[in-house]
Residue frames as a rotation matrix with the C-alpha (Angstrom) as fourth column:
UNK 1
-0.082 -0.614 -0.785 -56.49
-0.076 -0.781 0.619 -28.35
-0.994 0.110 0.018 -7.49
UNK 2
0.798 0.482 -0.361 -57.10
-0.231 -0.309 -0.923 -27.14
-0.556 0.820 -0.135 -11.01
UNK 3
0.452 -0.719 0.528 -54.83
0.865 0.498 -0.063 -28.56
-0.218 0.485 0.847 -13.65
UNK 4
0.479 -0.469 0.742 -53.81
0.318 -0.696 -0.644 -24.69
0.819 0.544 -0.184 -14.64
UNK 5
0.925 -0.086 0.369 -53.07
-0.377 -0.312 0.872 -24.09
0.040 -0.946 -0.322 -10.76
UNK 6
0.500 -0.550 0.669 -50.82
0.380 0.833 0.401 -27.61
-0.778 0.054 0.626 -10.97
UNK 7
0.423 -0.447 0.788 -49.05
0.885 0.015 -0.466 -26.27
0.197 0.895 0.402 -14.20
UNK 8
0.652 -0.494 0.576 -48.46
-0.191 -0.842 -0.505 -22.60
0.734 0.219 -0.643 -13.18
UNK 9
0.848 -0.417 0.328 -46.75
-0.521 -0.537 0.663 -23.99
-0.101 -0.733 -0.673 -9.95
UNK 10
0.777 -0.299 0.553 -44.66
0.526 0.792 -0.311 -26.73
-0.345 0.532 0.773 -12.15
UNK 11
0.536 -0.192 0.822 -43.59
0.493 -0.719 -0.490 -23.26
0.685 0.668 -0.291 -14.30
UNK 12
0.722 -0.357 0.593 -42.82
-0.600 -0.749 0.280 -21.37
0.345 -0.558 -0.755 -11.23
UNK 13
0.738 -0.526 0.422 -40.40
0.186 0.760 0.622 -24.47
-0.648 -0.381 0.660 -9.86
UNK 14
0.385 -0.582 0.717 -38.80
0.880 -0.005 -0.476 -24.58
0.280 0.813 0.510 -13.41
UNK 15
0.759 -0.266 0.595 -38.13
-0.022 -0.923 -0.385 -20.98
0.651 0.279 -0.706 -13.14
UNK 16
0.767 -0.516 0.381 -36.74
-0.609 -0.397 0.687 -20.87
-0.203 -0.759 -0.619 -9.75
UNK 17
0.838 -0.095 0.538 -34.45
0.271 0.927 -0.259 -23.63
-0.474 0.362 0.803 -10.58
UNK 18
0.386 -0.370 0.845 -33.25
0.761 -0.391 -0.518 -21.97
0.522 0.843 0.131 -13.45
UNK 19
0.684 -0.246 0.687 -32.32
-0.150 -0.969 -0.199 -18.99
0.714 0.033 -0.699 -11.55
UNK 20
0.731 -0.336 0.593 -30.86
-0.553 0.217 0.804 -20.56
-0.399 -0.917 -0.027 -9.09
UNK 21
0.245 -0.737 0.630 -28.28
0.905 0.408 0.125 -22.81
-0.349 0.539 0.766 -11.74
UNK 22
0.200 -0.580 0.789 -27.52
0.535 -0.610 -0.584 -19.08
0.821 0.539 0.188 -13.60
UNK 23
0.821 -0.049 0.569 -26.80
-0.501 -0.539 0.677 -17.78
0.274 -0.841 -0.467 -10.03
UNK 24
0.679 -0.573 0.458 -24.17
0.288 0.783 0.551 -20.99
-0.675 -0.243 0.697 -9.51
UNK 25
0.147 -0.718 0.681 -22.59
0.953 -0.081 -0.292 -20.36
0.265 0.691 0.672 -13.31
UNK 26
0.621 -0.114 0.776 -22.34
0.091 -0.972 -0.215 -16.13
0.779 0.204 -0.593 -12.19
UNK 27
0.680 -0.615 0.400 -20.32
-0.606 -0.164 0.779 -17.01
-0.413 -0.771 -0.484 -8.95
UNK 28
0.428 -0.791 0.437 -18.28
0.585 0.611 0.534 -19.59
-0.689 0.028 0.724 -10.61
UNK 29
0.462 -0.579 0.672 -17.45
0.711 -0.211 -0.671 -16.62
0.530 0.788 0.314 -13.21
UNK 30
0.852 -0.220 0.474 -16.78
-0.395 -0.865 0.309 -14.24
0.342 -0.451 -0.824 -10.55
UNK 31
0.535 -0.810 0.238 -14.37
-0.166 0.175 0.970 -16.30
-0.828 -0.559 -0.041 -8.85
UNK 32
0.039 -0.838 0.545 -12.22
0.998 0.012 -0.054 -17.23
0.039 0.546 0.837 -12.58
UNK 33
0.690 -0.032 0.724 -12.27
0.429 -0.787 -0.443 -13.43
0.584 0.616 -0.529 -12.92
UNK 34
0.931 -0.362 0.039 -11.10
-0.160 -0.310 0.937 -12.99
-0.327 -0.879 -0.347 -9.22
UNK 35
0.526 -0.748 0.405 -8.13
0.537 0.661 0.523 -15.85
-0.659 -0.058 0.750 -10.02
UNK 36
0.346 -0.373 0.861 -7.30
0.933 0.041 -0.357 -14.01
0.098 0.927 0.362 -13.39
UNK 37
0.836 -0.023 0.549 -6.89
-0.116 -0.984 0.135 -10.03
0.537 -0.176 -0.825 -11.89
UNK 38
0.035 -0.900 -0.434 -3.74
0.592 0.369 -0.717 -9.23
0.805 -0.232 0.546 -10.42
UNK 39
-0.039 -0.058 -0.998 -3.13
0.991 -0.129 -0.032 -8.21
-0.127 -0.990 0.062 -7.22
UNK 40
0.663 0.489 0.567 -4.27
0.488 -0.857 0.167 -4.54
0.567 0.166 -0.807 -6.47
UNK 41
-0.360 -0.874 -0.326 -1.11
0.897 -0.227 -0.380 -2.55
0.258 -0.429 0.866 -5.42
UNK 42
-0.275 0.078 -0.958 -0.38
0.741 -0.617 -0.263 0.85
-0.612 -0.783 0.113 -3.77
UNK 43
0.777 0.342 0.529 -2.56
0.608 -0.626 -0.488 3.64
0.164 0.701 -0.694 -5.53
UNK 44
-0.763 -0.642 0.075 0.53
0.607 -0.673 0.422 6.26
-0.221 0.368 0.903 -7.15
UNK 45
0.517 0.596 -0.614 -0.49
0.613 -0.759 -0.221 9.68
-0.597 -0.262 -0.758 -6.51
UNK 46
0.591 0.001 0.807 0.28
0.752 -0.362 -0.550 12.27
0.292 0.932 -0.215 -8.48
UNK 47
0.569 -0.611 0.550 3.34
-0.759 -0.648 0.065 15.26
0.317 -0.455 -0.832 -7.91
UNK 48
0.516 -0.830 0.213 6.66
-0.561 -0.139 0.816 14.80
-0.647 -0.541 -0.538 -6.49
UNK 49
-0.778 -0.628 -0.007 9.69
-0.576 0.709 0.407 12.54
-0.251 0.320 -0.913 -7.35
UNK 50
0.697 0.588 -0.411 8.78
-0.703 0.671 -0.234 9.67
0.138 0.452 0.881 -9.63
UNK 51
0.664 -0.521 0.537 9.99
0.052 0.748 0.662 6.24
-0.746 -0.412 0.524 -9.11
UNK 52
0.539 -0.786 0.302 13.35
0.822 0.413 -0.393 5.91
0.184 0.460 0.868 -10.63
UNK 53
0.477 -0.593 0.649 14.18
0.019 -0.731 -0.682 9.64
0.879 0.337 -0.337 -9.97
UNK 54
-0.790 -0.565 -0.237 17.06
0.200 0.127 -0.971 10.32
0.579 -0.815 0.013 -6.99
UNK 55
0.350 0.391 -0.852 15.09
0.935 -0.196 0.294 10.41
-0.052 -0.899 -0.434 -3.22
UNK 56
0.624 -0.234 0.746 15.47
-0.357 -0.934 0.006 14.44
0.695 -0.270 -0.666 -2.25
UNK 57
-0.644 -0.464 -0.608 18.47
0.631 0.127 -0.765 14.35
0.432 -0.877 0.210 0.54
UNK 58
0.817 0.102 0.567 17.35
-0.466 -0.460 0.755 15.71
0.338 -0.882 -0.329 4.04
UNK 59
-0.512 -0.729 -0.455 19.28
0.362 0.298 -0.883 15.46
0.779 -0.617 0.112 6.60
UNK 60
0.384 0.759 0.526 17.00
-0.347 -0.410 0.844 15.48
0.855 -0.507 0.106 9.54
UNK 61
-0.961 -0.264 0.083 17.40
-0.176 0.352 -0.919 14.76
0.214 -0.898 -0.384 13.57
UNK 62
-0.364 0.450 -0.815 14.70
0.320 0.883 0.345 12.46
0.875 -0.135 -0.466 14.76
UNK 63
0.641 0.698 0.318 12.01
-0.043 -0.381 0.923 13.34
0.766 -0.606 -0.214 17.71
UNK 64
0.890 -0.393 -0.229 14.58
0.391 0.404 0.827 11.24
-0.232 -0.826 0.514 20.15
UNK 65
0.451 -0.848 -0.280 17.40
-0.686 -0.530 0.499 13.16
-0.571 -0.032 -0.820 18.72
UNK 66
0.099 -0.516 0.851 18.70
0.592 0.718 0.367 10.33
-0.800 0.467 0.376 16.45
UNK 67
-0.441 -0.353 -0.825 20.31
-0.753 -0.354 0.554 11.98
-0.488 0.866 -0.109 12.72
UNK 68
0.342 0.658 0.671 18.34
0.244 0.628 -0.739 10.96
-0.908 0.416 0.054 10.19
UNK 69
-0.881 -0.240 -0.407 19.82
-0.303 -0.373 0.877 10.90
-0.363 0.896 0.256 6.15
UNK 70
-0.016 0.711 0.703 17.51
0.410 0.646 -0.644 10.37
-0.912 0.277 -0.302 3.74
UNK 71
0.992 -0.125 0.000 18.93
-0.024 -0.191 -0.981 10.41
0.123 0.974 -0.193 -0.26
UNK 72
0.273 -0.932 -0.238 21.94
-0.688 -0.016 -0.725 9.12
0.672 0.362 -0.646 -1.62
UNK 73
-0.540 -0.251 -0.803 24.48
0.018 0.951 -0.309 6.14
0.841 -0.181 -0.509 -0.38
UNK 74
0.462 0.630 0.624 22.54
-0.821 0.037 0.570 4.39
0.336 -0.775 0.534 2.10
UNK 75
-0.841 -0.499 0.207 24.28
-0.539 0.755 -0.372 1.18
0.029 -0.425 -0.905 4.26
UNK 76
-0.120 0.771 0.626 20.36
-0.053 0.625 -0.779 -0.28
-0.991 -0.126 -0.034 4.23
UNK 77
-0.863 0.166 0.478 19.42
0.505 0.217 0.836 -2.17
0.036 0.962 -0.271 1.07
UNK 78
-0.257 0.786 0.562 16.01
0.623 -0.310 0.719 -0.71
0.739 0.534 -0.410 1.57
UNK 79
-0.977 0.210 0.026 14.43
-0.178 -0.746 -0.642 2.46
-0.115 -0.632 0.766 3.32
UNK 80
-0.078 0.987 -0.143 10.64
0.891 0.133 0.435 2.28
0.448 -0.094 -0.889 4.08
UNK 81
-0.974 0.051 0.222 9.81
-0.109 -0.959 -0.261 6.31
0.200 -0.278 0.939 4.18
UNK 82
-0.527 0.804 -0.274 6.29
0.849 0.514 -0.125 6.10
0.041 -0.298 -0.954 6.18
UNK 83
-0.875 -0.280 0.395 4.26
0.191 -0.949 -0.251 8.86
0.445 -0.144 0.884 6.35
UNK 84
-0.298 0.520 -0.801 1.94
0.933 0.335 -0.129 8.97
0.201 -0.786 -0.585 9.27
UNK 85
-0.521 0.245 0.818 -0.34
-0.442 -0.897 -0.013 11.30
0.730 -0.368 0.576 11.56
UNK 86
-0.938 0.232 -0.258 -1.77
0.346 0.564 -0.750 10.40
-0.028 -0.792 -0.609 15.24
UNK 87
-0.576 0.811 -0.097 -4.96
-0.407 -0.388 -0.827 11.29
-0.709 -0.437 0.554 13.89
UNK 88
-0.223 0.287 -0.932 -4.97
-0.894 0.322 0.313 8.81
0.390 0.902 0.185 11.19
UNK 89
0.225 0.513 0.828 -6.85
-0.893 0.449 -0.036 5.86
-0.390 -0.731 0.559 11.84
UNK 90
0.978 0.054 0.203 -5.81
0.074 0.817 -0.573 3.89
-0.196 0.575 0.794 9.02
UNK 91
-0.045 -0.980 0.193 -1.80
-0.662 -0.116 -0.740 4.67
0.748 -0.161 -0.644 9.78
UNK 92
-0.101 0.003 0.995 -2.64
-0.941 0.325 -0.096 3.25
-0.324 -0.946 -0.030 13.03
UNK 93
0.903 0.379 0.201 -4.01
-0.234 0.828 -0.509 -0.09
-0.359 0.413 0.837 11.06
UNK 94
0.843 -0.451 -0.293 -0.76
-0.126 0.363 -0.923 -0.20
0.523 0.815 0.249 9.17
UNK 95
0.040 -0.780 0.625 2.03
-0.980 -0.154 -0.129 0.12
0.197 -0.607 -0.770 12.18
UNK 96
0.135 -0.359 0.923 1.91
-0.431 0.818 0.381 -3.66
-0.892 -0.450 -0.044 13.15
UNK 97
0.997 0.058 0.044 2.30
0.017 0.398 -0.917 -4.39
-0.070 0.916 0.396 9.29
UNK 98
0.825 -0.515 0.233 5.34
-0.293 -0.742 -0.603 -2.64
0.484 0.430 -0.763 9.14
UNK 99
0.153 -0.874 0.460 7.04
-0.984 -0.094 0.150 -4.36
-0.088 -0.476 -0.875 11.84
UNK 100
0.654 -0.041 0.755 6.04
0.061 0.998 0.001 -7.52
-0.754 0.046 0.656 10.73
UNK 101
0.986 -0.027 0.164 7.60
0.165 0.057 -0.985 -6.66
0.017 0.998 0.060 7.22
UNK 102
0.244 -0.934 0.262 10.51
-0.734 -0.354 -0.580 -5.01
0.634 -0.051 -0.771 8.60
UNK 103
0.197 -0.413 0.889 11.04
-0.622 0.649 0.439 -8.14
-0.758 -0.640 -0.128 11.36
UNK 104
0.893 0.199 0.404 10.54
0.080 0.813 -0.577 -10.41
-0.443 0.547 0.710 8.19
UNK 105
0.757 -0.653 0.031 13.49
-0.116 -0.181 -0.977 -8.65
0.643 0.735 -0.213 6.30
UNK 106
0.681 -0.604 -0.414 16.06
0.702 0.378 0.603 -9.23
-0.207 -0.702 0.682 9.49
UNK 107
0.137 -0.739 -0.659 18.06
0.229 -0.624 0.747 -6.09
-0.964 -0.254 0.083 9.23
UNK 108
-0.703 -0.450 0.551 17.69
0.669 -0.156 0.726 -5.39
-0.241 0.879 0.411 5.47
UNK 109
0.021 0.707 0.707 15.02
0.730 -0.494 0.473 -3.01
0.684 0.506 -0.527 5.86
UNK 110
-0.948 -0.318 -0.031 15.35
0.276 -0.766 -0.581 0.73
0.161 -0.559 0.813 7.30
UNK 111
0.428 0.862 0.272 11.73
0.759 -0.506 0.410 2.12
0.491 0.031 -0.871 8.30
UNK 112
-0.966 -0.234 0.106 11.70
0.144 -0.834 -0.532 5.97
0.213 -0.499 0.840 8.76
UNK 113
0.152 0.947 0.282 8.60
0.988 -0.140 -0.062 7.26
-0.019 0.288 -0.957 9.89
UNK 114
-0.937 -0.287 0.199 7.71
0.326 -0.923 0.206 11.08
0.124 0.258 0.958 9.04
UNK 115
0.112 0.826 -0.553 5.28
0.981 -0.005 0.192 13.48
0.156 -0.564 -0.811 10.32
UNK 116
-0.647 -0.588 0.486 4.63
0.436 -0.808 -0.397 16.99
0.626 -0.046 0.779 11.28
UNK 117
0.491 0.865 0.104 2.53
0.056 -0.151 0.987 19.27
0.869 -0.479 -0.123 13.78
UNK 118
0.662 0.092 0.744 2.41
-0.641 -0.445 0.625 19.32
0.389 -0.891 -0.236 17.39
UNK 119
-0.414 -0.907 -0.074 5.46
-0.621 0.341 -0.705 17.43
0.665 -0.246 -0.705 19.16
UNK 120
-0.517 0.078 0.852 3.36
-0.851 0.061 -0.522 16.63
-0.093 -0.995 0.035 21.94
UNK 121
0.268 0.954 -0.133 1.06
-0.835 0.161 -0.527 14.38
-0.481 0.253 0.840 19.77
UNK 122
0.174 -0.540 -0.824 3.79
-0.575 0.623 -0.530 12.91
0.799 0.566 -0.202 17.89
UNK 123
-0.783 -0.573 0.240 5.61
-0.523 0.399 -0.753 11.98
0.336 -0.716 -0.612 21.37
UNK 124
-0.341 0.924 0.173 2.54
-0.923 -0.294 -0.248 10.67
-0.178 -0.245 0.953 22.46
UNK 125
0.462 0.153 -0.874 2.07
-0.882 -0.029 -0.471 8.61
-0.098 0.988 0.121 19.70
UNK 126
-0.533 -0.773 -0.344 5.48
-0.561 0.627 -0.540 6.97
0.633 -0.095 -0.768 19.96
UNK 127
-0.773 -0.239 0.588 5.00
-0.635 0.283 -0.719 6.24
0.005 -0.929 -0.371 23.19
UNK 128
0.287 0.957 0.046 0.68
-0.853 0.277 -0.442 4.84
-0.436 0.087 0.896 22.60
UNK 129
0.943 0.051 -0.329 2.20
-0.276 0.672 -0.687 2.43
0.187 0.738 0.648 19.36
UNK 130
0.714 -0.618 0.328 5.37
0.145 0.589 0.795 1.70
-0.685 -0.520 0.511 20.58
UNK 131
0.979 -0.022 0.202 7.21
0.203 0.106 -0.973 3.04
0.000 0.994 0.109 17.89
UNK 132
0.719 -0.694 -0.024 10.81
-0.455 -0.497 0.739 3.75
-0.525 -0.520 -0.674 19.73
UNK 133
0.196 -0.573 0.796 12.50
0.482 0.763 0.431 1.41
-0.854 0.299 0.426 17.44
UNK 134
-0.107 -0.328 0.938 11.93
0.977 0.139 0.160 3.37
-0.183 0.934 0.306 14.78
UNK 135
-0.747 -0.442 -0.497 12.78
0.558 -0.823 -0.107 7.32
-0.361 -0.357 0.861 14.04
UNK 136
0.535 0.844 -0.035 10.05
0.812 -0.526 -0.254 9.62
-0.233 0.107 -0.967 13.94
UNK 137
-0.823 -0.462 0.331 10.94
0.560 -0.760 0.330 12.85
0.099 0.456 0.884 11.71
UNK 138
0.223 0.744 -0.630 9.10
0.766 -0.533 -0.360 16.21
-0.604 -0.402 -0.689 11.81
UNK 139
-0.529 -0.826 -0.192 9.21
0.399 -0.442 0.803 17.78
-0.748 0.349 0.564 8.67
UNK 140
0.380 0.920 -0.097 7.12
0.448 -0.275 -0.850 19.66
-0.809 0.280 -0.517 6.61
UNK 141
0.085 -0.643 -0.761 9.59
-0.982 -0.183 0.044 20.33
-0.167 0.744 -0.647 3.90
UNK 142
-0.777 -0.463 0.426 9.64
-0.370 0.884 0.286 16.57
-0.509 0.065 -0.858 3.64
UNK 143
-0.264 0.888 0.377 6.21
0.381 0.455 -0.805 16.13
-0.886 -0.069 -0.459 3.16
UNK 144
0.288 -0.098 -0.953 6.41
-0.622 -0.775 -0.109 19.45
-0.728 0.624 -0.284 0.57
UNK 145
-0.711 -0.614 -0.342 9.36
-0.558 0.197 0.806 17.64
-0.428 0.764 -0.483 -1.42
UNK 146
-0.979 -0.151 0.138 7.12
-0.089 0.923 0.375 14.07
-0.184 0.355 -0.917 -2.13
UNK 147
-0.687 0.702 -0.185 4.07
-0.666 -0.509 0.545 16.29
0.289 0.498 0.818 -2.36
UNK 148
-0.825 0.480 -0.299 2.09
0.539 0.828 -0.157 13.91
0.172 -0.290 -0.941 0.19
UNK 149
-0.656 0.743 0.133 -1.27
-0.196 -0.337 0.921 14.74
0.729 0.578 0.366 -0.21
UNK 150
0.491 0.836 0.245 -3.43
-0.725 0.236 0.647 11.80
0.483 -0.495 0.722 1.71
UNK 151
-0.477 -0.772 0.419 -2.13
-0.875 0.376 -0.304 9.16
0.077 -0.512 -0.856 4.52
UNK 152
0.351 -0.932 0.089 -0.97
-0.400 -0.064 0.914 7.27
-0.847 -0.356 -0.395 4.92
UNK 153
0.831 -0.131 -0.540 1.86
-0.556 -0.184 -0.810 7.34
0.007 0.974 -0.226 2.35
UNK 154
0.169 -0.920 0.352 5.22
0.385 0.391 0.836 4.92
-0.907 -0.006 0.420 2.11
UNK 155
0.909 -0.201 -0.366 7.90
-0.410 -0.597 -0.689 5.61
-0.080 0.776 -0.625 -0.04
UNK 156
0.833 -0.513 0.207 10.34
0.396 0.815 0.424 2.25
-0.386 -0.272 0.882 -0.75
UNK 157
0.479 -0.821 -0.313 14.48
-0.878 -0.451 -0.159 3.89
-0.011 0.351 -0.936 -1.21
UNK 158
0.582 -0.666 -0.467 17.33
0.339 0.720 -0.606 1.77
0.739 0.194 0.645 -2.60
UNK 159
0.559 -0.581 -0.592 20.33
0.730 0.006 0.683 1.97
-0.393 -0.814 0.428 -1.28
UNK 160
-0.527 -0.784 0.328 21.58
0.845 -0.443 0.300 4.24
-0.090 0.435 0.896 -3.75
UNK 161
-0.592 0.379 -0.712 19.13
0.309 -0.709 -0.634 6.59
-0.745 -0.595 0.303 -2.81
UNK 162
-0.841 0.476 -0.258 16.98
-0.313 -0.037 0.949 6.13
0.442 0.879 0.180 -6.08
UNK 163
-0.113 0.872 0.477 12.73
-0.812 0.195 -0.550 6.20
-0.572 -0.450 0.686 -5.12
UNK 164
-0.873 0.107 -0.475 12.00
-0.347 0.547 0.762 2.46
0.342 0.830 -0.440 -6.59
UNK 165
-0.369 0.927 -0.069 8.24
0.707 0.328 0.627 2.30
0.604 0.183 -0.776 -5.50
UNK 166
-0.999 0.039 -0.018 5.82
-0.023 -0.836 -0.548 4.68
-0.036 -0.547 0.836 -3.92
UNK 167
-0.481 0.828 0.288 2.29
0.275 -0.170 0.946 4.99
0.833 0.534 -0.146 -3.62
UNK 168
-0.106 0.561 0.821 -1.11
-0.893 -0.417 0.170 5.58
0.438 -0.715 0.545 -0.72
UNK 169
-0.830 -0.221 -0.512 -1.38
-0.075 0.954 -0.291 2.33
0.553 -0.203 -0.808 1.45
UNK 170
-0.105 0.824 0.557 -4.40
-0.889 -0.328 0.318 1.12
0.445 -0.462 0.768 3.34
UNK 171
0.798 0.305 0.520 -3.72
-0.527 0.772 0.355 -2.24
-0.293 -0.557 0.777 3.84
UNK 172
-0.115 -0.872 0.476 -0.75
-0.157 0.489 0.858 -5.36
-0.981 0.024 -0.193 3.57
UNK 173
0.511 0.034 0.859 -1.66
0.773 0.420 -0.476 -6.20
-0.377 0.907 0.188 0.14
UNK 174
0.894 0.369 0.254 -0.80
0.427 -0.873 -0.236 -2.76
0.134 0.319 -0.938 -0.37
UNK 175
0.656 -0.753 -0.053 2.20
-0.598 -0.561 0.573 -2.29
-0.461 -0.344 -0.818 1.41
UNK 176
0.378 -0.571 0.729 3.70
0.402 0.810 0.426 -5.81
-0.834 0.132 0.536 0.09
UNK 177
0.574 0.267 0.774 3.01
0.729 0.264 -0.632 -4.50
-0.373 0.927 -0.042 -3.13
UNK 178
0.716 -0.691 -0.099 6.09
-0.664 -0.718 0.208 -1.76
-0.215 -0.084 -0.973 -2.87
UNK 179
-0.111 -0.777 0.620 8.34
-0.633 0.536 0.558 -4.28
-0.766 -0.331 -0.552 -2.52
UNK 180
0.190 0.353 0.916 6.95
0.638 0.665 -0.389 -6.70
-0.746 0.658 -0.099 -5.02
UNK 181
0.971 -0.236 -0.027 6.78
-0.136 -0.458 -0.879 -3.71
0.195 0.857 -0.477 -7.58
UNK 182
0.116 -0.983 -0.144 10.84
-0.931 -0.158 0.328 -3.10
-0.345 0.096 -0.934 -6.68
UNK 183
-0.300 -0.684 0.665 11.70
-0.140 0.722 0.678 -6.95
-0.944 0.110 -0.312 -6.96
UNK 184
0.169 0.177 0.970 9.87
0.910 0.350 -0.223 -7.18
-0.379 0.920 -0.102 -10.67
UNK 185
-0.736 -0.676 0.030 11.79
0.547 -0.569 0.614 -3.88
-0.397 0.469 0.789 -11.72
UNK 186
-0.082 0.661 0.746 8.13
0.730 -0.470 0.496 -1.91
0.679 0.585 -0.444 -12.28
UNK 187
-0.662 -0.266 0.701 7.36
-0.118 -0.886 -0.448 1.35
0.740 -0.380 0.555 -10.89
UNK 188
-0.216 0.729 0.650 3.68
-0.912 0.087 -0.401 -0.42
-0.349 -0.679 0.645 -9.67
UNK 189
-0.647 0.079 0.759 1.68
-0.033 0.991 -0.132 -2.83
-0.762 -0.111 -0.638 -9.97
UNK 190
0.381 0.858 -0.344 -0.40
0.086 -0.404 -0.911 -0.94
-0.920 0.318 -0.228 -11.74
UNK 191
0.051 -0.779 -0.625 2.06
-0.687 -0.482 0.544 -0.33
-0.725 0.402 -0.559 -14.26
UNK 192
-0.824 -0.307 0.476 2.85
-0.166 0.935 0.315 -3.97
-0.541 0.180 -0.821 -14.47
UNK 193
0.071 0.953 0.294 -1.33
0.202 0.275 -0.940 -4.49
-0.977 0.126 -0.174 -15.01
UNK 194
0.154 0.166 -0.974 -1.17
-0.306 -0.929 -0.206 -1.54
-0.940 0.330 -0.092 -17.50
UNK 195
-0.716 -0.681 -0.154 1.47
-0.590 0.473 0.654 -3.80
-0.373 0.559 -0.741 -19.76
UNK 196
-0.403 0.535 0.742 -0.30
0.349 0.840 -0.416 -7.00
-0.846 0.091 -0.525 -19.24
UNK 197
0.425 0.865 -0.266 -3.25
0.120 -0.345 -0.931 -5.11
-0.897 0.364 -0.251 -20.82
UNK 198
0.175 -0.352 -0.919 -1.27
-0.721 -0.682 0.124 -3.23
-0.671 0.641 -0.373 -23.80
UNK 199
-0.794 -0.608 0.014 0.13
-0.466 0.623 0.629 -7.01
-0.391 0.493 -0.778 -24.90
UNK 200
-0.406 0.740 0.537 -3.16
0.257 0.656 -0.710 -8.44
-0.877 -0.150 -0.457 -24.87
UNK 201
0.628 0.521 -0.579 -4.61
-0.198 -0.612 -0.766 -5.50
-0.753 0.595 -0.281 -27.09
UNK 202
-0.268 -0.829 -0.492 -0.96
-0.826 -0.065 0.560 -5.79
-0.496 0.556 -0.667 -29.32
């Protein structure tokens, strides 16, 4: 073998090497970047009530005939407004979230869910996800007021019937992140980010 043969595959070693240590130092910066980003919350859609303004009142009656309020005094510290469709696959993904979250809170969390369309589909529904625990509304003036757009949507009520988080959900990180925005007093997370950012620049 030819000493230039022996030298270019020396070179080619070196190289790979090298690429293969600045491949190590680009995943160890991805992950500090990961560690340093804050959690990605529910995406806030544009239109309707904003968080802090009063919840619209309904007064609705429930697929099973339960009375539903919804704005102003509430007896639940929190209301989880869901908004759902039995043709949403990714509603369906979020329904065992929801009762974990609401089993976690032990009676301090109301879930409504809300919906509109064919009865038969809704009932259906219930009956497919098990959702009898919790009231299923049919309103399309509901949907109107909070200007829901894309699903699935939550909307987190005090008890004084003020909206203190809201946004599109697709997954737990997402839904937690209602709650999380309410207990640090921001409208989102995003919000919260938004700050972060502003002080940094300041």
């Amino acid at each position: 073998m030819s000493n230039a043969v022996i030298a270019a595959l020396i070179a080619l070693w070196v190289l790979v090497i090298g690429l293969c240590l600045v491949v190590v130092a680009l995943l160890r910066q991805v992950g500090m970047l990961h560690e340093r980003l804050g959690p990605v919350g529910a995406l806030v859609m544009p239109g309707g009530p904003s968080v802090g303004d009063a919840a619209p009142n309904f007064d609705l009656t429930a697929v099973d005939g339960r009375a539903v309020r919804l704005g102003g005094q509430s007896p639940h510290p929190l209301t989880l407004l869901f908004f759902l469709s039995p043709n949403c696959p990714v509603c369906k993904s979020m329904l065992p979230l929801i009762r974990s979250i609401e089993r976690e809170r032990r009676g301090a969390l109301q879930v409504v869910l809300a919906s509109d369309g064919d009865l038969p589909a809704q009932l259906a529904m219930v009956k497919r996800e098990r959702l009898e625990a919790y009231p299923l509304v049919l309103s399309t003036p509901l949907g109107l007021a909070y200007q829901v757009s894309k699903l699935p949507h939550a909307v987190l009520i005090d008890a004084e019937g003020k909206i203190v988080a809201k946004g599109l959900i697709n997954n737990r990180e997402h839904l937690e992140s209602l709650f999380e925005a309410h207990r640090m007093g921001v409208g989102s997370l995003q919000e919260l980010a938004a700050r972060g950012l502003q002080e940094v620049a300041a």
